[in-house]
Every structure is written in C-alpha cells, then in structure tokens.
N, C-alpha and C positions, 0 to 999 in steps of 0.2 A: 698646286693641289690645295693649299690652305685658304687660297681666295677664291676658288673655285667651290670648298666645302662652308665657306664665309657665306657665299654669294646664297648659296641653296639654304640655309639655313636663314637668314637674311628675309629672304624668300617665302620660307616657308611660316617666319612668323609674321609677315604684314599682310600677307593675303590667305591666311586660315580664315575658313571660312566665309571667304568675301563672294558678295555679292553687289552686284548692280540693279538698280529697279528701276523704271521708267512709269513717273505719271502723266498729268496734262502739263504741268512746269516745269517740267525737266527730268533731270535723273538725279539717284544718290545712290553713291556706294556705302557699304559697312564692311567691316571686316576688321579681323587682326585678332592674333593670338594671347598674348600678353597683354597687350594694349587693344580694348573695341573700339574703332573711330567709325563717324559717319565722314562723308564731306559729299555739299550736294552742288549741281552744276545747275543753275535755269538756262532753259533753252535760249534766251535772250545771249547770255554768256559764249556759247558755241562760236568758235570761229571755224573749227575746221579737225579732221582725225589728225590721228600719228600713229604711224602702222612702224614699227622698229625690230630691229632683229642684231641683236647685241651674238658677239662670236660664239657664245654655246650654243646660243638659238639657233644659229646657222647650221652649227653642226649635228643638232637635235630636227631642225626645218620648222623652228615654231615663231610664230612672230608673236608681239604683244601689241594692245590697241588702246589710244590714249584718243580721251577727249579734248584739243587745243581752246584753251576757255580765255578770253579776253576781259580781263576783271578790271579795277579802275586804277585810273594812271595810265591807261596803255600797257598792264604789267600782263603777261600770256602766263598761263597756268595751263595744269594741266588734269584731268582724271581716268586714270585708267578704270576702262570698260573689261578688257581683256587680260588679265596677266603674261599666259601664255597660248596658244593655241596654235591651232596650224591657219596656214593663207585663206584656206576654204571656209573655216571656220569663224574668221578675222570678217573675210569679202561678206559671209553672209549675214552676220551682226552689222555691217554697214549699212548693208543692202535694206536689211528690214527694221532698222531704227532710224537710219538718215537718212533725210530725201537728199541724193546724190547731187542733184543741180548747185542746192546752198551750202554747201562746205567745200573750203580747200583741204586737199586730201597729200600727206605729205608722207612717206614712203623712207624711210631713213634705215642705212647698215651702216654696223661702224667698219672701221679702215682693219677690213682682216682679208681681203684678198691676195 
C-alpha cells in the first residue's frame, strides 16, 4: 500500500499539469508540480512509441505513451506523450501525430500475469 500511495503521489507531482505541443520540429512537453520542466524531442530524434501498462495500469486498463527518441552515442531516450490513458485514447494520439509507416511501435506489460 505505501508504494502504491508512493507511486500516485510520484505521479501526481511530475505530470501536474503537463502537456505536450507539437510544432513543424517536433514536440515539447512541460509539466511538473514542484518542479516546471520543458524537454523537447525534434522529429529527427523519433525512433519509434512505447505504449506500456505497468500492474495498476492493468488493473485500472490504462496504458501510458512514450516517445522512443535516439539522441547521440546511439543512447534511446525517451518522452512521454501520454501519462496515462486508456488504449483508444493511446491508438488515436498515434494515429494522428505519427505517420504509422515510420516508427517502431513497441507495446510492452510488465510480468504480472
């Protein structure tokens, strides 16, 4: 229960008020309670999503949607687009930010079955 009330509170102060914007270079998040950060992704950067659904997500049916960002060194990064949402919600922010054809799209649950 303590890492569970951890996790939401956690939670609730890195993504208060966050948003994502998309211009012609890409996108930037801001957000954060405590702390305002930006961090911003050019579309050059984009290797591919991360759609993930960690065990309360599962049990909630929400996934979260990350940007897989190829920055230099070969080092993968990453920016969530989504925090949480549901699948429909996840597929259709895909659908109409990314053209489908150029990204790997990588679908990841942790080991709770």
């Amino acid at each position: 229960a303590g890492a569970l009330a951890f996790g939401a509170a956690r939670a609730a102060i890195t993504y208060q008020a966050y948003r994502v914007t998309r211009d012609a270079d890409g996108f930037e998040a801001t957000g954060g309670l405590l702390h305002r950060s930006a961090r911003r992704a050019r579309l050059g950067e984009i290797r591919g999503v991360r759609i993930e659904q960690n065990p309360l997500m599962c049990v909630l049916r929400m996934w979260s949607l990350s940007l897989v960002l190829d920055r230099a060194r070969g080092e993968f990064h990453s920016l969530v687009v989504l925090p949480m949402g549901s699948r429909a919600g996840v597929d259709r922010i895909v659908r109409g930010l990314l053209p489908a054809a150029r990204y790997l799209y990588l679908i990841c649950r942790s080991d709770h079955d």
